[in-house]
Structure formats: structure tokens, C-alpha cells
C-alpha positions as CSV (number, residue, x, y, z in Angstrom):
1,X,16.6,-4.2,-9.5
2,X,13.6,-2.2,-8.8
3,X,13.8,2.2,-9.6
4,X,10.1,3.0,-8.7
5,X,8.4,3.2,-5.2
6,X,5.0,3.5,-4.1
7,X,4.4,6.0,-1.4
8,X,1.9,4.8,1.4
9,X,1.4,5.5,5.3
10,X,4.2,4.1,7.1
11,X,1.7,1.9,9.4
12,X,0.9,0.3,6.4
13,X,3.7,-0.3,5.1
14,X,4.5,-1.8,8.2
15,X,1.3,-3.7,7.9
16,X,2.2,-4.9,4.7
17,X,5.8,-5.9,6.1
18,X,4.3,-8.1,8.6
19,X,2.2,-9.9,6.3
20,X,-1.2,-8.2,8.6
21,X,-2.5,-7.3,5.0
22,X,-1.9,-8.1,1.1
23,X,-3.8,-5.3,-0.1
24,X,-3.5,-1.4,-0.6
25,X,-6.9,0.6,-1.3
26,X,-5.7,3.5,-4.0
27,X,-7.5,6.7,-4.8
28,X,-4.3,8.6,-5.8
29,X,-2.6,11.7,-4.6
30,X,-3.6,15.4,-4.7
31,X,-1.2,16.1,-7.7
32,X,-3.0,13.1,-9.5
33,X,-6.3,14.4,-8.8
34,X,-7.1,15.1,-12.8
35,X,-5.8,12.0,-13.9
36,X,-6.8,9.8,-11.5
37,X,-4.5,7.1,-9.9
38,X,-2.6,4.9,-12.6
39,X,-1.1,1.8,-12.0
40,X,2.3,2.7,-13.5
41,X,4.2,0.2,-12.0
42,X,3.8,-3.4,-11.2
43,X,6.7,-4.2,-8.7
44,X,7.7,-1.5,-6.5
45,X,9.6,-0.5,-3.2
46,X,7.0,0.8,-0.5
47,X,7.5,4.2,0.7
48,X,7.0,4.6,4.0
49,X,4.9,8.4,4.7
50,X,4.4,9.9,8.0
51,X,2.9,13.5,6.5
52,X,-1.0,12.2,6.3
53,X,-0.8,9.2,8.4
54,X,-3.1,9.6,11.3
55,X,-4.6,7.8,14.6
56,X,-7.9,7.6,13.2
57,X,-7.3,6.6,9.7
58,X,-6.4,2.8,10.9
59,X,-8.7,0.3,12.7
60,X,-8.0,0.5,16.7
61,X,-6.8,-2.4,16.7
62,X,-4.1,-1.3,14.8
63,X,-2.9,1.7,17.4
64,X,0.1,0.2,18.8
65,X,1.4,-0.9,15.3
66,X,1.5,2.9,14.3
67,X,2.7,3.5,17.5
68,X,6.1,0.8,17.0
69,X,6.0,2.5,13.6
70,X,6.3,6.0,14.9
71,X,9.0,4.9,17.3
72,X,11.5,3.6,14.7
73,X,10.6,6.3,12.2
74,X,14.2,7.1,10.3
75,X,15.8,10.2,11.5
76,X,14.6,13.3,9.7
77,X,15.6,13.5,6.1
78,X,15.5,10.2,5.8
79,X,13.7,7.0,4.0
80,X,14.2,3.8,4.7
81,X,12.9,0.8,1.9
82,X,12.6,-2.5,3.3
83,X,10.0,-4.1,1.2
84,X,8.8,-3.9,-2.3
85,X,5.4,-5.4,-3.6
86,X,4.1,-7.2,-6.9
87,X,0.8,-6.7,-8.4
88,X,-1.0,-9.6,-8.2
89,X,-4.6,-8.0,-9.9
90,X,-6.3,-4.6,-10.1
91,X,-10.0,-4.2,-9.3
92,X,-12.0,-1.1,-9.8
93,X,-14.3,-1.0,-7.1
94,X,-17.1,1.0,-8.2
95,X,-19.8,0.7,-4.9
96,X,-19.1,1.7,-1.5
97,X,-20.6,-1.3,0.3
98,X,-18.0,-3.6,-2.0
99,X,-15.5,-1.6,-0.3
100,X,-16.8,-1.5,2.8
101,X,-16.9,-5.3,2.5
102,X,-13.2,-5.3,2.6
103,X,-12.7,-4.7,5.7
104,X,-11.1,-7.8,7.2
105,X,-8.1,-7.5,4.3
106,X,-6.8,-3.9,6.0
107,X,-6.0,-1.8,8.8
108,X,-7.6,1.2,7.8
109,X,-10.6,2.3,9.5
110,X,-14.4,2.6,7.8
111,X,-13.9,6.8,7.8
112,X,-10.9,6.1,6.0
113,X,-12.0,3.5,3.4
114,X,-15.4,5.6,2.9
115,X,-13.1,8.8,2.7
116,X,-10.7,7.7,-0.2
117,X,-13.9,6.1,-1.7
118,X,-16.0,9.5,-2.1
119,X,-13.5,12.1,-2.7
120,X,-14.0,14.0,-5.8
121,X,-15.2,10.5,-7.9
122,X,-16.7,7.5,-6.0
123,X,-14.6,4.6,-6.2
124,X,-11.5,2.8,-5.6
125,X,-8.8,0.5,-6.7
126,X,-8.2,-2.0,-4.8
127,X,-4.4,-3.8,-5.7
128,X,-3.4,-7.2,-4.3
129,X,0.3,-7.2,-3.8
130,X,2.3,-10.0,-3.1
131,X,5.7,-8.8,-0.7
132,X,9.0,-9.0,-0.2
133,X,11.3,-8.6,2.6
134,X,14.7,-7.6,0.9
135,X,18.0,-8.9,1.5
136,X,18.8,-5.5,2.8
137,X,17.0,-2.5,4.1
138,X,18.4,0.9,2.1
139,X,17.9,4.3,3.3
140,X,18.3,7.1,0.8
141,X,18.3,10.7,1.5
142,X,14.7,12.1,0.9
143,X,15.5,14.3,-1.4
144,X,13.1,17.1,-2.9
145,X,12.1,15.2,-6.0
146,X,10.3,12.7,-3.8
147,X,8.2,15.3,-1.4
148,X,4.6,16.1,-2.6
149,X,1.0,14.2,-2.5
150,X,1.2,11.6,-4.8
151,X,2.0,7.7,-5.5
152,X,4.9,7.6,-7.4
153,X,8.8,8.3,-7.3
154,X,11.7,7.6,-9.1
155,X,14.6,6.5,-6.7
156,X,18.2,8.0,-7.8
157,X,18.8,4.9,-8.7
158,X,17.4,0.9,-9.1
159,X,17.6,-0.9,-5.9
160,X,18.6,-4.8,-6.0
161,X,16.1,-7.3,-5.5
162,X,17.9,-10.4,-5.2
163,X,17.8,-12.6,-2.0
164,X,14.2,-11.5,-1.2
165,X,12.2,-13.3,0.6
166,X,8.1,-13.6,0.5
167,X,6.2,-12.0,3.0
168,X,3.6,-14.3,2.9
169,X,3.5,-17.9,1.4
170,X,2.0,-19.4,-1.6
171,X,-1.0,-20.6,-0.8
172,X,-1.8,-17.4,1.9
173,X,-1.5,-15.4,-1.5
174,X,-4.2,-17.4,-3.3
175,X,-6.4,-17.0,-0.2
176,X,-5.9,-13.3,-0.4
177,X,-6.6,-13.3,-4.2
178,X,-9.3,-16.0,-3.7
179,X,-11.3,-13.8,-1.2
180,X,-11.1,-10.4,-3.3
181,X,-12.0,-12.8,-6.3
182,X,-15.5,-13.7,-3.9
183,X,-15.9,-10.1,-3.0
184,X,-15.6,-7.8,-6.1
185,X,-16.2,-10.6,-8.6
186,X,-19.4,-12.4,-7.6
187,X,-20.5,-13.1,-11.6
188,X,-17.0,-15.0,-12.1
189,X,-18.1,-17.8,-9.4
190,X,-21.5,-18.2,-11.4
């Protein structure tokens, strides 16, 4: 039984879904600006966001993915969970070109990542989740407690979890974790 959800753009929580990434790339939302983004949570449902998500935020490559996603959006009022992620790591990434060298892990574009990266502080945190496809998708009225800019929201009430299955296999989740391991800590392979 998971409570909590992690709010994201719907493409990538679509991206996610579909096993296209293992990553999220967190700078938190405008009412965390003072703290900071906080890893509150370890498992959580994604929550799909249409309000920021935009054409040129994701790689080109990624354009007809949004558009599928925009297509079955849930009527108005609406969210639908489908999937929910466990933290496998957190990295603080504290130099753009680390970042930038990310780019095969995610479907955002290069203005995105070096967006999120410079806003008020330089840097990012970087999360490798590992997904799961629930038994059953929920949809829950979006109610007013869950509007705003930020990461975070407690559902009306814990979700089950049993039956899941893995988005991705074992050994494609060490390759993910493997990889960020090369990128962000070179010193550990020494």
C-alpha cells in the first residue's frame, strides 16, 4: 500500500511506464523553492501533470509519445495512477556537463536539463527509480489538495501495491544504476 505520489510531466511518466527511461532529473517545485527538493519518499505512485509539460521540454524524438499521452489524458478533473517507482540511489549532481552527460537515460531535451539545472541554485538530483506496472490502474478525483507546483501529495488514501509487476528486469536495472554509477561517480571505479 503506497499514500504518497510524485508529481511529474505526464510524457514522462509515460516514459517511465514504458521502461524508455529509469531516471527522473529533480530540481523541485515553485512552492519548494526555499527548501529545496527533498526526497521524502522512497516508493511512490507517479503523478501524471499536463500544467508545465511542453513540446520543447522533451527530446524530438520523443514528440509522438507526448502526443499518445495527450490523447488518452483522463477526462478533466481527473488522475489516473498506473505506476509507482522505488528509489534505487540519489545523486547530487553538482556540474552541468555531468548532467548534460545524461542525456541517453531521458527524454527531456538539453534546454530542459540545463533549465532545471541553473534555476535559482546550479544543480540537480538525479534519482534512479526502479517501476512498477500495478495490478490496477486507479483514478482519483483531483481534488484541491493536490493542485499547485510542487513534488509531493498525499493521496486520500494508500493505494495497494500487490500484483505489480517490474517495468524493467533485473539486470536492465543494474545497467541503469551501473551507467549513473560511471557517470556521476568516476572516483568509485578508481
Amino acid at each position: 500500500m503506497l499514500k504518497h505520489a510524485f508529481k511529474e510531466w505526464a510524457v514522462i511518466c509515460r516514459a517511465l511506464a514504458e521502461g524508455r527511461q529509469a531516471l527522473i532529473l529533480r530540481k523541485g517545485g515553485l512552492e519548494e523553492i526555499r527548501e529545496g527538493f527533498q526526497l521524502e519518499q522512497t516508493r511512490f505512485w507517479f503523478f501524471p501533470t499536463y500544467t508545465h509539460q511542453q513540446r520543447t521540454g522533451i527530446k524530438p524524438e520523443a514528440l509522438p509519445l507526448l502526443e499518445q499521452v495527450e490523447k488518452d489524458r483522463p477526462p478533466e478533473g481527473v488522475v489516473r495512477l498506473s505506476h509507482f517507482a522505488e528509489v534505487g540511489g540519489v545523486y547530487v549532481v553538482h556540474q552541468l556537463p555531468q548532467a548534460l552527460m545524461l542525456a541517453g537515460l531521458h527524454l527531456w531535451s538539453e534546454e530542459t536539463v540545463r533549465a532545471r539545472f541553473a534555476y535559482r541554485r546550479p544543480g540537480l538530483h538525479v534519482l534512479p527509480v526502479r517501476v512498477y506496472r500495478a495490478a490496477e490502474t486507479v483514478e482519483l478525483v483531483n481534488t484541491r489538495e493536490y493542485e499547485g507546483c510542487r513534488t509531493w501529495v498525499e493521496l486520500e488514501r494508500a493505494l495497494p501495491t500487490e500484483g505489480a509487476q517490474p517495468v524493467l528486469n533485473d539486470e536492465s536495472f543494474r545497467e541503469v544504476l551501473r551507467t549513473l554509477d560511471a557517470v556521476l561517480n568516476p572516483t568509485a571505479l578508481a
